[in-house]
Backbone atoms as SQL, in Angstrom:
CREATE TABLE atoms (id INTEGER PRIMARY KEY, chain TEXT, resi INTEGER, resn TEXT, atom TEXT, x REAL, y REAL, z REAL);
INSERT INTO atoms VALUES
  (1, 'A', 1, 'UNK', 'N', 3.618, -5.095, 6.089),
  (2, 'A', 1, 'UNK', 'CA', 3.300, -4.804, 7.466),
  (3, 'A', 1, 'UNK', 'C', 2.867, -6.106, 8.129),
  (4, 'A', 2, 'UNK', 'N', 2.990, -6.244, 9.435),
  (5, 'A', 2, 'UNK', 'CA', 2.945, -7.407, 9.870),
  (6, 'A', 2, 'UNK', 'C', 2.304, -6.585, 11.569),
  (7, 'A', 3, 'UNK', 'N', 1.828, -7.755, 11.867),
  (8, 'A', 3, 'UNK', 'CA', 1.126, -7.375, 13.451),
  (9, 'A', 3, 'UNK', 'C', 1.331, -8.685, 14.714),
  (10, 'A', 4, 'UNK', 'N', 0.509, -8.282, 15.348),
  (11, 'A', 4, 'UNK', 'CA', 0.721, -9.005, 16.627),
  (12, 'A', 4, 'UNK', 'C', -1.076, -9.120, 17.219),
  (13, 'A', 5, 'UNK', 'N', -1.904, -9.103, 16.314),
  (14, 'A', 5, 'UNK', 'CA', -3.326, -9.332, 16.531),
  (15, 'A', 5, 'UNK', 'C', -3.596, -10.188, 17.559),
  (16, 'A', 6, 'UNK', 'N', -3.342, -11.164, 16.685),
  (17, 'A', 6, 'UNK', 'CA', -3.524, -12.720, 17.481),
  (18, 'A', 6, 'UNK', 'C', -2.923, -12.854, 18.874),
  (19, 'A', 7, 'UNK', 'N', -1.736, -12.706, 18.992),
  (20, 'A', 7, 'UNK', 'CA', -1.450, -12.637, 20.217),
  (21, 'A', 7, 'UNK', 'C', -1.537, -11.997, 21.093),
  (22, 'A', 8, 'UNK', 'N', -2.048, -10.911, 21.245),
  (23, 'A', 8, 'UNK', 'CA', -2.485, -9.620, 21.978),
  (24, 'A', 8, 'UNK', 'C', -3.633, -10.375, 22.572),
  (25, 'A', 9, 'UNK', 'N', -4.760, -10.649, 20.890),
  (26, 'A', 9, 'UNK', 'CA', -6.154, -11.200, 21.877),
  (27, 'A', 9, 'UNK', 'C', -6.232, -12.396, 22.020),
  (28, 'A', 10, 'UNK', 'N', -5.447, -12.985, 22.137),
  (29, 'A', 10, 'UNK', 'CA', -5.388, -14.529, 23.260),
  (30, 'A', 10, 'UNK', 'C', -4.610, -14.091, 24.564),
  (31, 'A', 11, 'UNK', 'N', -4.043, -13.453, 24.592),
  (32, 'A', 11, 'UNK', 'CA', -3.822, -13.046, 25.952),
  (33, 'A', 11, 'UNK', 'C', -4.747, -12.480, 26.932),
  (34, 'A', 12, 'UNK', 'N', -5.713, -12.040, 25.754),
  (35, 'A', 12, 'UNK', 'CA', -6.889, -11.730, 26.740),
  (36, 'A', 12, 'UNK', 'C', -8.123, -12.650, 26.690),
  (37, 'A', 13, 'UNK', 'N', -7.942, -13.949, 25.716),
  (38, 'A', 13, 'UNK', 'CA', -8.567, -15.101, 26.317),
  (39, 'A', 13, 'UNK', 'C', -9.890, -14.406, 25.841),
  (40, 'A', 14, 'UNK', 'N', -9.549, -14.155, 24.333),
  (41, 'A', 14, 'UNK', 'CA', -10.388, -13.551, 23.582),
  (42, 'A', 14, 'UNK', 'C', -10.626, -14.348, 22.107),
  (43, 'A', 15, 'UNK', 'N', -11.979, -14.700, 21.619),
  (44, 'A', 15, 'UNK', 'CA', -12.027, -15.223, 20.198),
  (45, 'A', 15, 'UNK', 'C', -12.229, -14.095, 18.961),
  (46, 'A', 16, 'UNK', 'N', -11.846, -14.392, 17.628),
  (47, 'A', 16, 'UNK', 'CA', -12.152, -13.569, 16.918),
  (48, 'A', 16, 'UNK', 'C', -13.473, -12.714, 16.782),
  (49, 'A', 17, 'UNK', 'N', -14.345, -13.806, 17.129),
  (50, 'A', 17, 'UNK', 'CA', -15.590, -13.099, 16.924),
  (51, 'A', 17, 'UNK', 'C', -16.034, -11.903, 18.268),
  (52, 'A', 18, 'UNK', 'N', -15.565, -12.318, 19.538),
  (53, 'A', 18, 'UNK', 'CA', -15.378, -11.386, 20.438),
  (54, 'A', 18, 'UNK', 'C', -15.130, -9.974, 19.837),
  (55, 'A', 19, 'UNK', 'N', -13.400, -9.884, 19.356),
  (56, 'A', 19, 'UNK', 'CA', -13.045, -8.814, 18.843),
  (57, 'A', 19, 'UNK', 'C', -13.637, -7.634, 17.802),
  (58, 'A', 20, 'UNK', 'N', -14.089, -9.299, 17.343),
  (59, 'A', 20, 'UNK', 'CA', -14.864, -8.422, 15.642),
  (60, 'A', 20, 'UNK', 'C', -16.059, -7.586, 16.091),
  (61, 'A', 21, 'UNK', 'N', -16.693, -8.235, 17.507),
  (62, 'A', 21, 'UNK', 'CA', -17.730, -7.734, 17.675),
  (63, 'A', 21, 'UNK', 'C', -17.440, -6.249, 19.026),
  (64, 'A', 22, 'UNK', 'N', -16.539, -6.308, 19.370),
  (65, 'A', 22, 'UNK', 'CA', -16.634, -4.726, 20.038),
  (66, 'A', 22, 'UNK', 'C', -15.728, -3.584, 19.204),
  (67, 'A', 23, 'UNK', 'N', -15.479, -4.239, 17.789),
  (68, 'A', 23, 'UNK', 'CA', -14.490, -3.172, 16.798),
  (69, 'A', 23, 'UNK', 'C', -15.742, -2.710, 15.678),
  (70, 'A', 24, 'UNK', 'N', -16.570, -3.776, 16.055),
  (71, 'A', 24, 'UNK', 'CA', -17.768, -3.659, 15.063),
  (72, 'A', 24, 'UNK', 'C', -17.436, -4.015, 13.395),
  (73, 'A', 25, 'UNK', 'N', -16.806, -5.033, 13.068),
  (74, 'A', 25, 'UNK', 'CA', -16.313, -5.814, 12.123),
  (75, 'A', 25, 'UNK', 'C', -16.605, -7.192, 12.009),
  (76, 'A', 26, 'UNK', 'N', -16.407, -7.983, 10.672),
  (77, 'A', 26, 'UNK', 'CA', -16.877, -9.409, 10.620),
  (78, 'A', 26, 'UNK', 'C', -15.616, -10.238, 11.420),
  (79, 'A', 27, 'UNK', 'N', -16.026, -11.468, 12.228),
  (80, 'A', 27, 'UNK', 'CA', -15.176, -12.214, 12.309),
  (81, 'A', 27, 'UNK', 'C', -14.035, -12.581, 11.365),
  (82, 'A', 28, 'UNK', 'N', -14.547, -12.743, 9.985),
  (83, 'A', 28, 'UNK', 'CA', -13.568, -12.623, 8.680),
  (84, 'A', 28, 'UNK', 'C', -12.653, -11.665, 8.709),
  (85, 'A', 29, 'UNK', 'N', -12.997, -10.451, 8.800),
  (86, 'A', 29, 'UNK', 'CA', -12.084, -9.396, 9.130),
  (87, 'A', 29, 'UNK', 'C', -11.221, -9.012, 10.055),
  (88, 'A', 30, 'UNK', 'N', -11.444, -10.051, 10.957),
  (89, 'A', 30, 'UNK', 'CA', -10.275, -10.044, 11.857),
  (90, 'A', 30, 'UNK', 'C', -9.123, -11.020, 11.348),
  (91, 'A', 31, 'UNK', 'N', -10.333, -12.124, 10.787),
  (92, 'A', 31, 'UNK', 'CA', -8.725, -13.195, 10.289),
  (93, 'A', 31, 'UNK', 'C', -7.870, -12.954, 9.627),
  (94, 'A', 32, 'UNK', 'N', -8.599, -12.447, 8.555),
  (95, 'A', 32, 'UNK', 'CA', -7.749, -11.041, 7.286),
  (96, 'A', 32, 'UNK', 'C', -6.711, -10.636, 7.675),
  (97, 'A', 33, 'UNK', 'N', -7.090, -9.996, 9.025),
  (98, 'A', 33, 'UNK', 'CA', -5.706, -8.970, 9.590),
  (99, 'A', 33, 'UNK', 'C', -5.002, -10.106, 10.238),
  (100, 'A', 34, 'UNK', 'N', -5.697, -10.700, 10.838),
  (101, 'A', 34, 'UNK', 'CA', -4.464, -11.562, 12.049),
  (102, 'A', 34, 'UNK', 'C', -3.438, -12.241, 10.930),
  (103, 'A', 35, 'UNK', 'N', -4.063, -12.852, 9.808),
  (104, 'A', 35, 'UNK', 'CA', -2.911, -13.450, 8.609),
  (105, 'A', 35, 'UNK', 'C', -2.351, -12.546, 7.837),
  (106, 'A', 36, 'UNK', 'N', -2.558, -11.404, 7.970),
  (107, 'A', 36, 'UNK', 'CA', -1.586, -10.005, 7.102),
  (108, 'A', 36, 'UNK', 'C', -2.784, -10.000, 5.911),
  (109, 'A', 37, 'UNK', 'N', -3.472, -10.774, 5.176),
  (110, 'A', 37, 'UNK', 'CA', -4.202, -10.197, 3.870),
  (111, 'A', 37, 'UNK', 'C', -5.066, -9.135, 3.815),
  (112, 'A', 38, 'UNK', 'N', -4.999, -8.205, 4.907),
  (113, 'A', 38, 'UNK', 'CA', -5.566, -7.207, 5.010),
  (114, 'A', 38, 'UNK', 'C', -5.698, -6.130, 6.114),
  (115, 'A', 39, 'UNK', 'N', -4.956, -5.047, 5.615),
  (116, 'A', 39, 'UNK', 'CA', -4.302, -3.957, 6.198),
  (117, 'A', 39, 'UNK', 'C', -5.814, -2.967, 6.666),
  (118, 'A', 40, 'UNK', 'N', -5.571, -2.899, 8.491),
  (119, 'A', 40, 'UNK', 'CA', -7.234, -2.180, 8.306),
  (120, 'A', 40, 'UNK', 'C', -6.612, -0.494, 8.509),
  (121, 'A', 41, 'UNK', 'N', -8.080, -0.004, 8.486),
  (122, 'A', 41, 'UNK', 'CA', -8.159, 1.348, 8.528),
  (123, 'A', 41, 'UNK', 'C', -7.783, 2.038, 9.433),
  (124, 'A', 42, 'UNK', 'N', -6.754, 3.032, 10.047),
  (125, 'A', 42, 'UNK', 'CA', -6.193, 3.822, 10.665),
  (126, 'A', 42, 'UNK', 'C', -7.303, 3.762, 12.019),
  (127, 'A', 43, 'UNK', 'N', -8.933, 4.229, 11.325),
  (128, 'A', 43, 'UNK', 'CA', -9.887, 4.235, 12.513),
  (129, 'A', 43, 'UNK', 'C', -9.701, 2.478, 12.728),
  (130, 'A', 44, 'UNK', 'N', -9.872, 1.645, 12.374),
  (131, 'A', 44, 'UNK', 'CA', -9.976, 0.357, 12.801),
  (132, 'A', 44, 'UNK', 'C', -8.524, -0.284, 14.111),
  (133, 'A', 45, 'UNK', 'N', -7.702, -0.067, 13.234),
  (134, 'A', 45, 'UNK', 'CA', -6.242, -0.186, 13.827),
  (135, 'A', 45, 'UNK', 'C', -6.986, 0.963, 15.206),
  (136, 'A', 46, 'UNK', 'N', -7.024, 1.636, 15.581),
  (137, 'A', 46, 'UNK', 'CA', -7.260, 2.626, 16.543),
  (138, 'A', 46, 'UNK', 'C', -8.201, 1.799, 17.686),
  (139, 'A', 47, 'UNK', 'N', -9.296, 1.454, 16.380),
  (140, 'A', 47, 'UNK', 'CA', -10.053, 0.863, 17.755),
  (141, 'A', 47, 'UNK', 'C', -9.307, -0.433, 18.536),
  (142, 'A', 48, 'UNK', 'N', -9.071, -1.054, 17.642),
  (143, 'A', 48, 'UNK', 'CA', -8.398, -2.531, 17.864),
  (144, 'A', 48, 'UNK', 'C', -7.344, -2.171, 19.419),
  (145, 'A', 49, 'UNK', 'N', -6.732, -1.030, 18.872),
  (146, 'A', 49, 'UNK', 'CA', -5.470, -1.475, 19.831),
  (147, 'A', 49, 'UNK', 'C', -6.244, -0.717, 21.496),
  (148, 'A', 50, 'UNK', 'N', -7.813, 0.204, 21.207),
  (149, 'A', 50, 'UNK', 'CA', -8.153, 0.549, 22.296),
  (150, 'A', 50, 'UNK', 'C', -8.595, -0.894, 22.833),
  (151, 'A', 51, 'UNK', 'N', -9.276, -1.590, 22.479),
  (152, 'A', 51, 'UNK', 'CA', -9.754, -2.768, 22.875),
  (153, 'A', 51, 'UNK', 'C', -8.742, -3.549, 23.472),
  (154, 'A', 52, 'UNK', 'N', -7.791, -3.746, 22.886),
  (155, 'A', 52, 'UNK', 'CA', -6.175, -4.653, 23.505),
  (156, 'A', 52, 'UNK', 'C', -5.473, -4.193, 24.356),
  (157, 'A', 53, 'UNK', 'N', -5.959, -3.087, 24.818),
  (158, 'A', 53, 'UNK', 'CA', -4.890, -2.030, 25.957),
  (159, 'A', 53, 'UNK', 'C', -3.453, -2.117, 25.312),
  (160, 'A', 54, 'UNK', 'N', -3.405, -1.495, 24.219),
  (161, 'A', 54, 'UNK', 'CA', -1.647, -1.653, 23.289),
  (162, 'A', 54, 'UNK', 'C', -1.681, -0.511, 22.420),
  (163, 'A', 55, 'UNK', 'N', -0.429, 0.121, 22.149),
  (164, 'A', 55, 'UNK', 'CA', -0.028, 1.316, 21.413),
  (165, 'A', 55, 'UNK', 'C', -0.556, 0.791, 19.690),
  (166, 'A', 56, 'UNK', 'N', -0.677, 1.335, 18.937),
  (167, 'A', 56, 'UNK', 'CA', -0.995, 1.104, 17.344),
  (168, 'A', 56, 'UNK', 'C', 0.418, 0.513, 16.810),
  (169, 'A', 57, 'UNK', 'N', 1.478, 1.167, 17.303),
  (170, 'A', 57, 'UNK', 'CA', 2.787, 1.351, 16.748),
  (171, 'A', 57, 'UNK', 'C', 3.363, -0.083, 17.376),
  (172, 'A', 58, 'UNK', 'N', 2.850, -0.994, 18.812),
  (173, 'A', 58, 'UNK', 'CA', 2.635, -1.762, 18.731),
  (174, 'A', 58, 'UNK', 'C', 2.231, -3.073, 18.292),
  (175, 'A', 59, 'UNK', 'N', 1.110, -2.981, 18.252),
  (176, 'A', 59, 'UNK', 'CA', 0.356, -4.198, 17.309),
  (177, 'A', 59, 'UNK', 'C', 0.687, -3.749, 15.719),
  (178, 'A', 60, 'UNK', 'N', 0.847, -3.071, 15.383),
  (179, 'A', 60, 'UNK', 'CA', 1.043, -2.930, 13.762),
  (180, 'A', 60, 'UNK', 'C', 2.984, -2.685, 13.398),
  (181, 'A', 61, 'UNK', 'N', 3.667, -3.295, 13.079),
  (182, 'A', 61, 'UNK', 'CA', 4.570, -3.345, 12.719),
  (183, 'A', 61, 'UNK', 'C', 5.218, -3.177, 11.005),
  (184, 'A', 62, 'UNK', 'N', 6.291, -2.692, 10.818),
  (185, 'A', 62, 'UNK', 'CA', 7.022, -2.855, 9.411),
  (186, 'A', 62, 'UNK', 'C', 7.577, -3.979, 9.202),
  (187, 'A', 63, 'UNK', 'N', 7.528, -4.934, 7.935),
  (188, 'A', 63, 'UNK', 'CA', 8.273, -6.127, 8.479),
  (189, 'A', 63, 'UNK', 'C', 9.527, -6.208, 7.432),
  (190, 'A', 64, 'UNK', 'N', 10.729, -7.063, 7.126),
  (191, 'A', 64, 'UNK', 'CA', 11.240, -6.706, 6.393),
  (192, 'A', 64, 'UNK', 'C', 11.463, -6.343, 5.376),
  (193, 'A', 65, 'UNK', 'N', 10.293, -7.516, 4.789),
  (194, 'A', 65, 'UNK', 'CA', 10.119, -6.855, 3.175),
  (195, 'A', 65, 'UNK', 'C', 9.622, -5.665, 2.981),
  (196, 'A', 66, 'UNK', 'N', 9.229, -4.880, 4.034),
  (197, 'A', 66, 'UNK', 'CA', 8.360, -3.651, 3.436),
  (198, 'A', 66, 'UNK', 'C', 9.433, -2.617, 3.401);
């Protein structure tokens, strides 16, 4: 699975720690996801994409290898 984290929240001229902090997660845990080493939780993915104004099915993608 592959995403579009990063670019979502620089478009909103947003830092990790911003994010981490209205998803209520570590800054680490955003990097996790923004580099793929870590797939978040359905509730997390949920909040994330409320925060980004973006569909889930959006920011979270299949990528080829999967």
């Amino acid at each position: 699975m592959t995403n579009l984290i990063k670019e979502e929240r620089l478009k909103k001229n947003m830092t990790q720690t911003d994010l981490a902090a209205l998803v209520n997660v570590s800054r680490q845990t955003i990097f996790s996801i923004e580099t793929n080493k870590y797939i978040p939780s359905v509730l997390l993915a949920l909040k994330m994409a409320k925060v980004l104004g973006k569909k889930v099915d959006y920011l979270f993608y299949l990528s080829e290898q999967d």
